[in-house]
C-alpha positions as CSV (number, residue, x, y, z in Angstrom):
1,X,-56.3,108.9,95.6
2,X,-54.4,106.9,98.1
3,X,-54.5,103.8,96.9
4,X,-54.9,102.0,100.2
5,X,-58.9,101.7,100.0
6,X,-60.9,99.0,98.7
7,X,-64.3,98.7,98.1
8,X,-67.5,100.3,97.4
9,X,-70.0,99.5,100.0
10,X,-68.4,97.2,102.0
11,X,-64.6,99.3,102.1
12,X,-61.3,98.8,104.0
13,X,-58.5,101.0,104.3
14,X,-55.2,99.3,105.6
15,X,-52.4,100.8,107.5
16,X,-49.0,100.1,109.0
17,X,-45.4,98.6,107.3
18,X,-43.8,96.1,108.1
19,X,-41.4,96.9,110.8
20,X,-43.8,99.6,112.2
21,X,-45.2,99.4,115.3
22,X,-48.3,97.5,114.5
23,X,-50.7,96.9,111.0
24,X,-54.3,97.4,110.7
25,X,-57.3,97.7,108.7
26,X,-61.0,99.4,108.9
27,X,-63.9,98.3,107.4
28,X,-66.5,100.3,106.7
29,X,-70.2,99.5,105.4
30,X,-70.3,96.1,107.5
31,X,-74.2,96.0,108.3
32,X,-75.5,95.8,112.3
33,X,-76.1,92.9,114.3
34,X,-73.9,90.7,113.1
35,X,-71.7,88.6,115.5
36,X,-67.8,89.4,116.3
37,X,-64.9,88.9,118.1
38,X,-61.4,88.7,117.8
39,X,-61.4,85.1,117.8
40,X,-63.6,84.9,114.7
41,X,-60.9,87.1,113.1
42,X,-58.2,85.4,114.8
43,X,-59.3,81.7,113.3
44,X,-58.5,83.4,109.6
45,X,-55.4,85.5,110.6
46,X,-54.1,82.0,111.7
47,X,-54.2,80.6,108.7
48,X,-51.7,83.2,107.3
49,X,-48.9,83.7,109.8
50,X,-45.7,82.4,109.7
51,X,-44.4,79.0,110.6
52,X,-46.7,76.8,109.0
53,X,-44.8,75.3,106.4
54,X,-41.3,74.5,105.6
55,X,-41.6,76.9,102.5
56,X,-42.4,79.4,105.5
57,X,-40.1,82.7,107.2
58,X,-38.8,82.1,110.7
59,X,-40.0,85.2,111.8
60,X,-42.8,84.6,114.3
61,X,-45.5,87.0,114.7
62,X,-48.6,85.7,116.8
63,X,-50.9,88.4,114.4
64,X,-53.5,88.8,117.7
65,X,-56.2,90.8,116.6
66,X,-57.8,93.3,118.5
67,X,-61.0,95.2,117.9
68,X,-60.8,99.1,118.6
69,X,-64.6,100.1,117.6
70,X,-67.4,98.8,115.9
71,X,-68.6,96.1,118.3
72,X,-70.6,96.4,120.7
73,X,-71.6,93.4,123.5
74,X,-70.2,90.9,120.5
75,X,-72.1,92.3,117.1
76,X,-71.4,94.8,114.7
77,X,-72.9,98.3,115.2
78,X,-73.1,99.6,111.5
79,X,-70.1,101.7,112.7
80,X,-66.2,101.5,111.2
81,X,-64.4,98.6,112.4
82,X,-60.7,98.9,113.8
83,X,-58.8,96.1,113.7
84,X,-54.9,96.3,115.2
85,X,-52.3,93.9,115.1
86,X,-49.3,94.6,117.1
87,X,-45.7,93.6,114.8
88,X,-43.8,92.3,117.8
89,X,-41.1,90.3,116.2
90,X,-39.6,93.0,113.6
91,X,-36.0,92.8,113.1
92,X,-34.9,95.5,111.0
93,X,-30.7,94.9,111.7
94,X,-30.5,92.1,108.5
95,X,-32.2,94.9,106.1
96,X,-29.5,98.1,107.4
97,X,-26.8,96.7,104.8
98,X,-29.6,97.2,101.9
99,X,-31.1,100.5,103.0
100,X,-29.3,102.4,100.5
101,X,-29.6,99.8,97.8
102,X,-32.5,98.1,95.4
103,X,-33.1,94.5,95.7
104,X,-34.1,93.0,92.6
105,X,-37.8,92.2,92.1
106,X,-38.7,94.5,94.9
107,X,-40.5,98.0,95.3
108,X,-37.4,99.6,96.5
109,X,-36.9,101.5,93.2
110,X,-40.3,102.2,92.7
111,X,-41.2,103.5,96.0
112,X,-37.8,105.7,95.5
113,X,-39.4,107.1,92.0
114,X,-43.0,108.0,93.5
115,X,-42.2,109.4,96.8
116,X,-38.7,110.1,97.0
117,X,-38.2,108.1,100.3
118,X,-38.8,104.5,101.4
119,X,-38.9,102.5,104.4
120,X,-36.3,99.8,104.4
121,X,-37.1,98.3,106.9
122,X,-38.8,95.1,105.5
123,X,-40.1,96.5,102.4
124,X,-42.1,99.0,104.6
125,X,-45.7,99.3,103.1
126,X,-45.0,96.9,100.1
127,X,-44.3,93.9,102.8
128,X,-46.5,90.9,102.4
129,X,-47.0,91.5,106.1
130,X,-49.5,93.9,105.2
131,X,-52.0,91.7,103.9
132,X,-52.5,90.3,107.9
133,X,-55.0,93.3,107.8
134,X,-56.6,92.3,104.3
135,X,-56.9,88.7,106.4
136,X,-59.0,90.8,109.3
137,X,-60.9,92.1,107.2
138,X,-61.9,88.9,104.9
139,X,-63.0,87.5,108.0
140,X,-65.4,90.6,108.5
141,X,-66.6,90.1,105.3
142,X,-67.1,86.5,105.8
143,X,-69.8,86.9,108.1
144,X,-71.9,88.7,105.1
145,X,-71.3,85.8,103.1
146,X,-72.8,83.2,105.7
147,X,-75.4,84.8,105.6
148,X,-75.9,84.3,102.6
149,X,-74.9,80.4,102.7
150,X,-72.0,81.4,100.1
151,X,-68.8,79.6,100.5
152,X,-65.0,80.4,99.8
153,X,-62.6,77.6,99.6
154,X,-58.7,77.8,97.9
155,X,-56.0,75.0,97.7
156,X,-52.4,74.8,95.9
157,X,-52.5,73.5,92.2
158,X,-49.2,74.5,91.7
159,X,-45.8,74.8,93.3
160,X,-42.5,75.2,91.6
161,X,-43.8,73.0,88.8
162,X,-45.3,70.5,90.8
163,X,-48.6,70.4,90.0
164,X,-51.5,68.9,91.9
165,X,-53.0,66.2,89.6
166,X,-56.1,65.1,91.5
167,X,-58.2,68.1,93.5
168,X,-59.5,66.2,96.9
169,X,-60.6,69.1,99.2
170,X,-60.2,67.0,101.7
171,X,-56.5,66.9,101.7
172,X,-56.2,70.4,102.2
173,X,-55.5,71.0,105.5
174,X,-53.6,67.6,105.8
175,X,-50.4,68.9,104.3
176,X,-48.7,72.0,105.0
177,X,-48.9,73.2,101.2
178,X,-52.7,73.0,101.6
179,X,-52.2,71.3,98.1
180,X,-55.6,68.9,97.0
181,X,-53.3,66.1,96.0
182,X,-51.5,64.1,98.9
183,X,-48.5,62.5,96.3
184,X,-48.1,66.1,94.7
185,X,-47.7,67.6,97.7
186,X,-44.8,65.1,98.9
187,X,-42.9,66.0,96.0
188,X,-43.6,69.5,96.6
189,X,-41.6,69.3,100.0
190,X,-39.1,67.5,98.3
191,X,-38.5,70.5,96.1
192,X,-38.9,73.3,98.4
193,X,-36.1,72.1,100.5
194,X,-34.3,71.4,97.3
195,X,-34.8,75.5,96.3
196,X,-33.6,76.3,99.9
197,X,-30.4,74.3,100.1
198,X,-29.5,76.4,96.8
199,X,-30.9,80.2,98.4
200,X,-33.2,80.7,95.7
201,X,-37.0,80.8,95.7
202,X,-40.1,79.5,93.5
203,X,-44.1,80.4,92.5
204,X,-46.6,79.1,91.8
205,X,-50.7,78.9,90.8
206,X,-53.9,79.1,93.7
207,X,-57.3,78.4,92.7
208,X,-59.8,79.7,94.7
209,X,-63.3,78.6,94.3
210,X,-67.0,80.2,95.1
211,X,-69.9,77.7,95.9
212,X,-73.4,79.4,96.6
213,X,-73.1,82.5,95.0
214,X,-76.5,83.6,93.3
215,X,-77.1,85.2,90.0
216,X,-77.0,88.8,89.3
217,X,-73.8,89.6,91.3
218,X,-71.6,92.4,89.2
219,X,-72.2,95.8,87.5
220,X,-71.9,96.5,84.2
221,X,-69.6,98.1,82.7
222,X,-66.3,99.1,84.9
223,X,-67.5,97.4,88.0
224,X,-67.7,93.7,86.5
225,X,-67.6,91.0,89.1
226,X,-64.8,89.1,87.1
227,X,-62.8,92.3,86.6
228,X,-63.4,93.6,90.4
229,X,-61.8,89.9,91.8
230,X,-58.7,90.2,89.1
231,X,-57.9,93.8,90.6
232,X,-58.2,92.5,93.9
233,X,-55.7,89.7,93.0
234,X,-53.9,91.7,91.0
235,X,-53.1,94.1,94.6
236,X,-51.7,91.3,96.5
237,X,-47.5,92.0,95.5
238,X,-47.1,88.4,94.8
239,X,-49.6,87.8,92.3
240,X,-48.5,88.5,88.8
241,X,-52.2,86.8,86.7
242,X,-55.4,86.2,87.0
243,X,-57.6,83.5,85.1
244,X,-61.1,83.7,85.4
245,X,-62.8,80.3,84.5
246,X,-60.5,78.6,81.9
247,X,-58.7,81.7,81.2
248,X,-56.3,81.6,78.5
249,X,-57.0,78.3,77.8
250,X,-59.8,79.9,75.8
251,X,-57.6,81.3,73.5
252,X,-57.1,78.1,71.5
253,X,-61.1,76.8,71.1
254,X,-63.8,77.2,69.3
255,X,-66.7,79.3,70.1
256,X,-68.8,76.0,69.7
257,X,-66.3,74.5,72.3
258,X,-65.9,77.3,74.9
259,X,-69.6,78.3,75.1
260,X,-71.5,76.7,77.9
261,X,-74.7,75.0,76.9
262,X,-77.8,76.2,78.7
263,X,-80.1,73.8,79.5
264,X,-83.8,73.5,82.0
265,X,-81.5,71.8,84.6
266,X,-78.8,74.4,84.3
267,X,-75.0,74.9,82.5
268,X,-74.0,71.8,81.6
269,X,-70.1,72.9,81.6
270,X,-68.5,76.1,83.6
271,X,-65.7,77.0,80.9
272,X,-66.7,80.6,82.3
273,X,-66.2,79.8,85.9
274,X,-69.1,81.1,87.0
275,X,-69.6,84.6,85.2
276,X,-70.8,86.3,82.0
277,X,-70.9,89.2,80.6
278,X,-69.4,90.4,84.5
279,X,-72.3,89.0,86.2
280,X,-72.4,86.0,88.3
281,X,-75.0,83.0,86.9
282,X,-75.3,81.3,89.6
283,X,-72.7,78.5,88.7
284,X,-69.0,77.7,90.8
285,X,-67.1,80.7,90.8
286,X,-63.6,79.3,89.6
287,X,-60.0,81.9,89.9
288,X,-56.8,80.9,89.1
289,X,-53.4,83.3,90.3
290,X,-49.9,83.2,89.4
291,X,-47.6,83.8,92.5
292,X,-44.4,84.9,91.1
293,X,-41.6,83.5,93.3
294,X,-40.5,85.4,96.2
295,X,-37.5,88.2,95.3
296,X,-35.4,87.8,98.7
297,X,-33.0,85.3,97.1
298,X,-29.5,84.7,99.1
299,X,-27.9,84.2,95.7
300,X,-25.8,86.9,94.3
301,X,-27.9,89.4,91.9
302,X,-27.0,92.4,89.9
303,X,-28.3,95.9,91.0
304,X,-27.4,99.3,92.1
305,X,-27.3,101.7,94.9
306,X,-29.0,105.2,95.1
307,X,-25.9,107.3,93.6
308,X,-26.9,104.7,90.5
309,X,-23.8,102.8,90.8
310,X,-23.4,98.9,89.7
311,X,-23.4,96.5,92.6
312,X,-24.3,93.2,93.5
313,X,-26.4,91.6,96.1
314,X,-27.2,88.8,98.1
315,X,-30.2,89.3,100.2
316,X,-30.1,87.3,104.0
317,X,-32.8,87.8,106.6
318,X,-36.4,85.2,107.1
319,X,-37.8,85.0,104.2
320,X,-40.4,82.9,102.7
321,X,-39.0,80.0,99.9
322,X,-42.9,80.5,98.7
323,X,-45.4,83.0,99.0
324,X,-47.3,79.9,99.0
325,X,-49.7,78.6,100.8
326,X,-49.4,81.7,103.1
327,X,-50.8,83.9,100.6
328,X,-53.6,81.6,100.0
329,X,-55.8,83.1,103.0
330,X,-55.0,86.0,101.6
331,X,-56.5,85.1,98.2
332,X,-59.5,84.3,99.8
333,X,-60.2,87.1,101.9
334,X,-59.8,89.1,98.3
335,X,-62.4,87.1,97.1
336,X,-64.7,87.7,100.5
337,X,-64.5,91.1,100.2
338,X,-65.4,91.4,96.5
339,X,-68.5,89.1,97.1
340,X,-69.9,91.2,100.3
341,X,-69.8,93.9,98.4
342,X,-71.5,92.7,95.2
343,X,-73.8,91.1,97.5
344,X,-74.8,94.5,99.4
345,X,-74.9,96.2,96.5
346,X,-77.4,94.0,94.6
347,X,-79.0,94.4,97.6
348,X,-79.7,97.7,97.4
349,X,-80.5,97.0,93.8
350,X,-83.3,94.8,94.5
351,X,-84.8,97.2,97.8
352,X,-85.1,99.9,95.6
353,X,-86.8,97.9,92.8
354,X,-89.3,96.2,94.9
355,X,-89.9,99.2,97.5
356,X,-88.8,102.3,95.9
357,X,-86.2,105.2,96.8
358,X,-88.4,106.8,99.1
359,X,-90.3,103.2,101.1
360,X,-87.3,101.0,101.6
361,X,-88.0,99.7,104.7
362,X,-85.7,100.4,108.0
363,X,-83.3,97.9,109.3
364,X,-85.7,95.8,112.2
């Protein structure tokens, strides 16, 4: 077990660090027919690279996707998809004065323990860069979810305590923070420059939302829609939580206050954001994440070297003040990929109920 796999029937497997020569992904399970090009996958990746915000690295990476197999005249042939993205702007000379140290809140020490060598260069395979190819392949898994007139949609609540107190999704894409609130996000600019004058860094909370989604999406028991999207939150490095619904806000109610009423019409409340008992009713899909704030700080920190001696640290380079609202994409494709392959395999579900094993009927 790798590790670098995800999925059952629809499945990726990235590759590539940071400073490398290129990233990349393939998907596998992505069904025939369906249309593709690199611009399709170059509209998503666009939405995650650098240079879109002030909270933003200054390292500038195009991300141009490019298709190696699995199209064919523009559509999908049933075969694995290879998508490449060349790194052309790595610049490994700021990370040589830490290559035989730990940064703090890094996998450097980790990495160390498991394998007994690390690239770093970058952070290696534990870069954010490498979810570029998770990006890719969300926008593969998009096409599924058209299909199926299902729609994925994340914004900013939260952003070094600022916290979006109105939710207009149609403020998203008018302010760099992709925040739903126009005011919150002004004082959110206000603050990220204030955390970059001082070298440090700050988190916050996305919210990602499902609309269209049928019932009947999830497996008991393992396999539960609500825990397959928190582990594929949960993989992204910058995400340290994951609240389904109201989350731990259910903690401090009644079950006569957190239950949602059933009625002829439908739920008349979504406490559950959109799941129960692992299985998607039909309802919004609602996900909160915690983005912890990003480690490469310019401010001196405590740490050691490999001979384990004391020393201390101040980490220069382009780095991100926020993981936010890069990683927000990034969320989303997560959430793609879970869908498309809950949705193919309650598919397959309902073919063999309705035809049986041996008459399900050949793809047409």
């Amino acid at each position: 077990m790798s590790g670098n796999s995800f999925g059952v029937l629809f499945r990726i497997t990235t590759w590539g660090e940071s400073h490398g020569p290129g990233i990349g992904v393939v998907v596998d399970g992505c069904p025939p027919g369906l249309n593709l090009d690199e611009a399709v996958i170059q509209f998503s990746l666009d939405q995650r690279k650098p240079g879109g915000s002030a909270a933003s690295t200054h390292r500038k990476e195009p991300d141009k996707a490019v298709i190696l197999s699995g199209v064919f005249e523009g559509k999908t042939t049933g075969t694995p998809i290879a998508i490449l993205i060349a790194n052309t702007d790595p610049d490994s000379r700021s990370y040589a004065p830490y290559a035989d140290l730990y940064r703090p809140g890094h996998g450097d020490i980790t990495y160390q323990s498991k394998y007994g060598i690390r690239d770093w260069r970058g952070g290696g395979r534990a870069s954010a860069r490498e979810t570029a190819a998770r990006v890719a392949a969300g926008a593969v898994a998009g096409l599924i979810l058209d299909q199926a007139e299902i729609q994925v949609i994340s914004y900013t609540l939260e952003l070094g305590g600022i916290r979006a107190g109105i939710t207009d999704l149609s403020q998203i894409h008018q302010n760099p923070f992709r925040c739903p609130d126009r005011d919150a996000a002004k004082v959110m600019a206000d603050r990220v420059e204030q955390v970059r004058k001082q070298g440090d860094s700050i988190g916050g909370i996305v919210e990602i939302r499902v609309t269209g989604a049928p019932a009947g999406l999830g497996e008991p028991v393992f396999d539960k829609l609500e825990a397959d999207l928190a582990k594929s939150l949960m993989s992204i490095g910058a995400v340290k939580g994951v609240e389904i619904g109201d989350g731990f806000a259910a903690a401090g109610r009644l079950g006569s206050e957190n239950n949602d009423p059933i009625t002829p019409e439908g739920f008349s409340s979504n406490h559950a954001g959109g799941i129960l008992a692992g299985i998607s009713n039909g309802d919004e899909i609602r996900v909160r994440v915690v983005v912890k704030p990003i480690p490469s700080i310019s401010l001196e920190q405590q740490t050691i070297n490999s001979q384990n001696e004391p020393v201390t640290i101040s980490v220069k380079g382009r780095h991100d003040v926020s993981a936010i609202p890069r990683i927000n994409p990034v969320c989303e494709a997560m959430v793609k990929l879970v869908l498309a392959d809950h949705l193919l395999r309650q598919k397959a579900v309902i073919n063999i109920a309705v035809h049986g094993i041996d008459k399900i009927p050949p793809h047409k």
